[in-house]
LUMMINU-374081 format. One line per field, with one value per residue (C-alpha): residue number from 1; residue in three letters; x, z, y. Coordinates in steps of 0.1 Angstrom, whole numbers. Each point is the difference from the previous one (the first is absolute). Layout:
! LUMMINU-374081
pos = (NUM:...)
code = (ALA:...)
c1 = (X:...)
c3 = (Z:...)
c2 = (Y:...)
This chain:
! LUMMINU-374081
pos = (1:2:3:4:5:6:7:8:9:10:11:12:13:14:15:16:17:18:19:20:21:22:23:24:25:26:27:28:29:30:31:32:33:34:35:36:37:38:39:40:41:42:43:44:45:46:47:48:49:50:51:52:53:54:55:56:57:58:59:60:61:62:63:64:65:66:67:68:69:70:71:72:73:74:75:76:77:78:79:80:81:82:83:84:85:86:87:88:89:90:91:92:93:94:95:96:97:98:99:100:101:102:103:104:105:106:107:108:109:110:111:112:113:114:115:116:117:118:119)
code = (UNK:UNK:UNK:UNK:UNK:UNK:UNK:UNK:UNK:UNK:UNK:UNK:UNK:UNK:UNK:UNK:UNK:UNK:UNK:UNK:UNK:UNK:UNK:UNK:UNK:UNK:UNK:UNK:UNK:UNK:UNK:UNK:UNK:UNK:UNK:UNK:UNK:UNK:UNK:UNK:UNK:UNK:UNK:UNK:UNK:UNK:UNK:UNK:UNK:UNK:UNK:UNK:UNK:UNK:UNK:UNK:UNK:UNK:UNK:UNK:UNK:UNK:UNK:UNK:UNK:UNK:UNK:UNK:UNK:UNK:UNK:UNK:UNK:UNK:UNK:UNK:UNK:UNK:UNK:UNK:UNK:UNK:UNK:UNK:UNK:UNK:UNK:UNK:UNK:UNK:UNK:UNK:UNK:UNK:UNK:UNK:UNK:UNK:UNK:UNK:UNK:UNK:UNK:UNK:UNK:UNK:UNK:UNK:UNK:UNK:UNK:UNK:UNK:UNK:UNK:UNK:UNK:UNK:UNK)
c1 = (-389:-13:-12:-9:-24:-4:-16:-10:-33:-4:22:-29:-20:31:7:-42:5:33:-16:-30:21:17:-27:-8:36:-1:-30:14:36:-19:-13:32:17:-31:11:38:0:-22:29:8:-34:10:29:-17:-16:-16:-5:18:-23:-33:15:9:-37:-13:19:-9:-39:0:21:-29:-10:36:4:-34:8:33:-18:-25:25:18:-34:-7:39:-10:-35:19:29:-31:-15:34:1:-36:10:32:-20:-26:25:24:-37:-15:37:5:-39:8:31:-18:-29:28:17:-31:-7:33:10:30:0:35:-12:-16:27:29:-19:-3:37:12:-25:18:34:-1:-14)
c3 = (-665:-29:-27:-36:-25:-37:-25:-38:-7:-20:26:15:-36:-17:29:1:-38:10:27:-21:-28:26:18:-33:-9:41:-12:-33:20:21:-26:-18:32:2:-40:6:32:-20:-9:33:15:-1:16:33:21:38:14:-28:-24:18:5:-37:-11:22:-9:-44:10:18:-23:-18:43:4:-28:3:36:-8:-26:18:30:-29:-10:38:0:-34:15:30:-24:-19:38:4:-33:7:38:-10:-34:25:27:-27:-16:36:11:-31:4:40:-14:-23:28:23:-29:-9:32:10:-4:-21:0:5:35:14:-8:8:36:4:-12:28:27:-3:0:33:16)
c2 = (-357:20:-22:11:-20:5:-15:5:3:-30:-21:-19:-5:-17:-23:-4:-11:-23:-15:-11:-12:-19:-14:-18:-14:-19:-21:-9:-9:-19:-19:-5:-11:-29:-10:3:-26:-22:-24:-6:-7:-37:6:8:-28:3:33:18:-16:13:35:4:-14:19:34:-11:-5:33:17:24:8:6:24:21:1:18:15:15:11:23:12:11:16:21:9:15:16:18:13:11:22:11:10:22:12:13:15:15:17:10:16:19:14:6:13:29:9:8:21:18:7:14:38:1:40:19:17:-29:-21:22:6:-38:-5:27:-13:-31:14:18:-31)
């Protein structure tokens, strides 16, 4: 199974940038979802009760944890771009050694072509 990949250049820095932006908004959500179930925190008793304290005292934890998961997922996305910035770079130069190196004369290459033919 032949399988083709493409990609624009700027593919991984715009979902870098997205992710980042992201990353933000999750901890501000998380904070609004702590102020939005505020009227019903006297609506819970028992269990519930402790699990819902629990989840609003840990609420800044929860949020830079998630934060800082994002930030690990964008550090990772920028690798990336370095990794296929550097391998795009090192097979172009690979790319123009191999050219400069090769004989593109008429009789060299006509005597390759017809080597190849009778083969």
């Amino acid at each position: 199974m032949n399988m083709k990949f493409a990609m624009e250049a700027e593919t991984l820095v715009r979902l870098g940038q997205r992710s980042a932006t992201e990353s933000e908004d999750l901890g501000t959500l998380v904070r609004s979802l702590v102020e939005a179930a505020e009227p019903l925190q006297g609506v819970f008793n028992g269990p519930a009760r402790a699990r819902f304290d629990n989840f609003k005292q840990n609420t800044d934890a929860i949020a830079n944890g998630l934060n800082g998961a994002l930030a690990g997922i964008v550090g990772a996305i920028s690798g990336q771009n370095i990794a296929f910035n550097t391998a795009g770079e090192d097979g172009a130069a690979a790319h123009d050694a191999g050219q400069s190196s090769a004989d593109f004369s008429s009789e060299a290459t006509l005597a390759r072509i017809s080597g190849q033919s009778s083969a």
